[in-house]
C-alpha positions in Angstrom: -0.4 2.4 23.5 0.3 5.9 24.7 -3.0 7.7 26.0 -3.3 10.2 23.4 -3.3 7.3 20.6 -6.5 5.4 22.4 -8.2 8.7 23.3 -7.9 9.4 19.0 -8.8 5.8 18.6 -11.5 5.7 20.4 -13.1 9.4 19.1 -12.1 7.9 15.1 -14.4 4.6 15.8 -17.1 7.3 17.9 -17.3 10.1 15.4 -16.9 7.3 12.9 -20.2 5.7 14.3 -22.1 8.6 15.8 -21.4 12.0 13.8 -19.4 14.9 15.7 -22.7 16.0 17.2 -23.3 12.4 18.3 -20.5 11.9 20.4 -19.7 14.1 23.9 -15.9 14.2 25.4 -17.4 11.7 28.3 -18.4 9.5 25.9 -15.1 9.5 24.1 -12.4 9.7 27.2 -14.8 6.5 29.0 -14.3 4.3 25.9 -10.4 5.3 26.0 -10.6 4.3 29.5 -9.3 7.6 30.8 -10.2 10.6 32.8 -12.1 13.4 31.3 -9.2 15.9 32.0 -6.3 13.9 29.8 -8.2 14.3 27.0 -8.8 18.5 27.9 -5.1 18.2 28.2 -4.1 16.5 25.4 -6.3 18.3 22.4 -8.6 20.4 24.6 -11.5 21.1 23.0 -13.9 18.6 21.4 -13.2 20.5 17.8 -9.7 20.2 18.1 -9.6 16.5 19.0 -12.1 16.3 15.8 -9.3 18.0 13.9 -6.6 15.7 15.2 -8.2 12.4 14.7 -8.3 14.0 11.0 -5.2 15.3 10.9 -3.2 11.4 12.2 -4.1 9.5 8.8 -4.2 12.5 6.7 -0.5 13.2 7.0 0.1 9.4 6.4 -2.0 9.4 3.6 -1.4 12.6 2.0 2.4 11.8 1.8 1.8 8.4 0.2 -0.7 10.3 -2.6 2.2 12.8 -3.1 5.0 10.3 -3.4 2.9 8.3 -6.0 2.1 11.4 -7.9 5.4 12.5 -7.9 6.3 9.2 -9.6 4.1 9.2 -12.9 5.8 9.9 -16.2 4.8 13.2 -17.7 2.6 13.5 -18.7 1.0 11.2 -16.7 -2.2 9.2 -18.0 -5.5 9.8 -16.4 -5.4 6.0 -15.2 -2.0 6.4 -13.2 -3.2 9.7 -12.0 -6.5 8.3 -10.5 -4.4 5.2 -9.2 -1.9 7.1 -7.2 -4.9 9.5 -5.4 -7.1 6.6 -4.6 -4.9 3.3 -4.0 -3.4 3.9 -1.1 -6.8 4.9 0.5 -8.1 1.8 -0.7 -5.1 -0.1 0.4 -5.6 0.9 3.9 -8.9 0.6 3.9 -9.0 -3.0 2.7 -5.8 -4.0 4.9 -5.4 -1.5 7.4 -6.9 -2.6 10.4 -10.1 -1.2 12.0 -9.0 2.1 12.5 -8.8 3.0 8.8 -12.1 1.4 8.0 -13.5 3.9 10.7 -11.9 6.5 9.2 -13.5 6.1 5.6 -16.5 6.6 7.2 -15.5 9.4 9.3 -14.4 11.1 5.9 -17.2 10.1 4.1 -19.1 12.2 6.5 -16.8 15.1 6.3 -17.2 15.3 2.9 -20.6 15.6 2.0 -20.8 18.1 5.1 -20.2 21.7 3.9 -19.8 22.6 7.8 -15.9 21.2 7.3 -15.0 22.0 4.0 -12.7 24.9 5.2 -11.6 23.5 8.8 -11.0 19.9 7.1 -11.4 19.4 3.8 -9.2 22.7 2.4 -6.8 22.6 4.9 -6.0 18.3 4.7 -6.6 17.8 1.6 -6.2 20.7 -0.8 -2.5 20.2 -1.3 -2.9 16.6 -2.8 -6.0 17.9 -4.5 -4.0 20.8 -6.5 -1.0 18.4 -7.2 -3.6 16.3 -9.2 -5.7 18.9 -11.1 -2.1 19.8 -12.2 -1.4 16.4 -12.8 -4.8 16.2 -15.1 -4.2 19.6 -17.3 -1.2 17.8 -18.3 -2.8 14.5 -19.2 -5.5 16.4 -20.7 -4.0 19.7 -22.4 -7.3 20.2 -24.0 -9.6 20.3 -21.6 -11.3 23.5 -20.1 -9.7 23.6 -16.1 -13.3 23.7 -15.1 -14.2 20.5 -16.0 -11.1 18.7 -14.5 -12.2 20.7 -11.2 -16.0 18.9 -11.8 -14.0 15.8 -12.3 -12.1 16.0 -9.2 -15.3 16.3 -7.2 -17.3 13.6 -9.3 -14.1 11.4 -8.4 -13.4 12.5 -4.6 -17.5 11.4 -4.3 -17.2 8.1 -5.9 -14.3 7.4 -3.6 -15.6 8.4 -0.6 -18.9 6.6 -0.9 -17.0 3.8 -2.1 -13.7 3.4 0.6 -16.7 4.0 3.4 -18.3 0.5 2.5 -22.2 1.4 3.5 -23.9 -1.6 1.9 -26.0 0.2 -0.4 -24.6 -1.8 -3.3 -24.8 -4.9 -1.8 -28.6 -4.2 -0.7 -29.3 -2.7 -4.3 -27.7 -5.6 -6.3 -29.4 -8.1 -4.1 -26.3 -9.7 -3.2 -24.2 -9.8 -6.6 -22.1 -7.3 -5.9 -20.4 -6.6 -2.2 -19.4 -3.4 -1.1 -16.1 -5.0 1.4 -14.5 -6.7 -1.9 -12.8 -2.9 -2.3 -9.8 -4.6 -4.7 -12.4 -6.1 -7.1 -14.7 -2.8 -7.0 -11.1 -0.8 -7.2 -10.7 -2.2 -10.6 -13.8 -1.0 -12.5 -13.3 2.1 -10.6 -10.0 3.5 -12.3 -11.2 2.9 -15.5 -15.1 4.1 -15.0 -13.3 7.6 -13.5 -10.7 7.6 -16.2 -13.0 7.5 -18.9 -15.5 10.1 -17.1 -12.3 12.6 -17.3 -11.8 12.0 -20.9 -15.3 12.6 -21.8 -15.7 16.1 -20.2 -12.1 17.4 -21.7 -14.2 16.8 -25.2 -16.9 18.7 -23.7 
């Protein structure tokens, strides 16, 4: 593994664990078993090697969500639509290896953070975002843009407090339901979102 790969694998399962603020350079470049100054040399800044650890699954991701999208008859059905954003996030979450399941945590906490929407959040993600709210008008040629927006963001939260596993269902449901079995929770989720979309383009 080059240096640069275990200094971003070990900041994903850090920032992952501990928050940005949580988590110093030190910290970081000792659990990568490095010196301090690779990592200055390799990202500098703590931001920017934030921004990175980001940016490495994005770009894998995003391009998976585009080709999928890009796929769907048109129009496309709300079902597909919400399949080809969130399954291949779910797929890697569920059979991608540590790093992945760090980094639905890691965007979990981006997400409900307003301090990234710009740096993260618009700059990552937006593209995919856009391609589905374009996907959706055409599904749902009646529905007022706004509420496909509110949908998007209902969805993107479901998703993201989902894919990050935090045991809150598993606590709440005293057992019956388990927040790792992410294929079986996949499949109500499609058509709980689905029919969530349909009911605000009536609104």
């Amino acid at each position: 593994m080059s240096t640069k790969d275990r200094i971003l694998d070990a900041a994903e399962t850090l920032f992952a664990d501990a928050g940005y603020d949580g988590v110093s350079l030190r910290q970081i470049t000792s659990a990568a078993g490095v010196e301090l100054a690779l990592a200055n040399y390799h990202f500098g800044p703590k931001s920017d090697l934030f921004l990175a650890v980001v940016q490495r699954r994005a770009d894998e991701l995003n391009r998976e969500r585009m080709t999928l999208l890009a796929a769907l008859p048109d129009p496309p059905t709300m079902e597909g639509l919400i399949d080809a954003f969130a399954r291949p996030f779910m797929e890697k979450s569920l059979r991608g290896g540590a790093g992945w399941k760090s980094y639905a945590r890691l965007i979990a906490q981006i997400a409900n953070s307003q301090r990234w929407t710009q740096a993260v959040m618009h700059t990552q993600f937006d593209p995919v975002a856009e391609a589905f709210i374009k996907g959706a008008k055409r599904a749902l040629p009646e529905a007022d843009p706004r509420n496909l927006y509110w949908g998007f963001h209902f969805m993107v939260g479901a998703m993201t407090m989902t894919f990050a596993e935090t045991g809150r269902i598993d606590v709440l449901s005293r057992g019956k339901c388990k927040s790792g079995a992410l294929d079986k929770i996949y499949q109500r989720m499609i058509p709980f979102l689905a029919a969530g979309f349909r009911r605000l383009a009536e609104a």
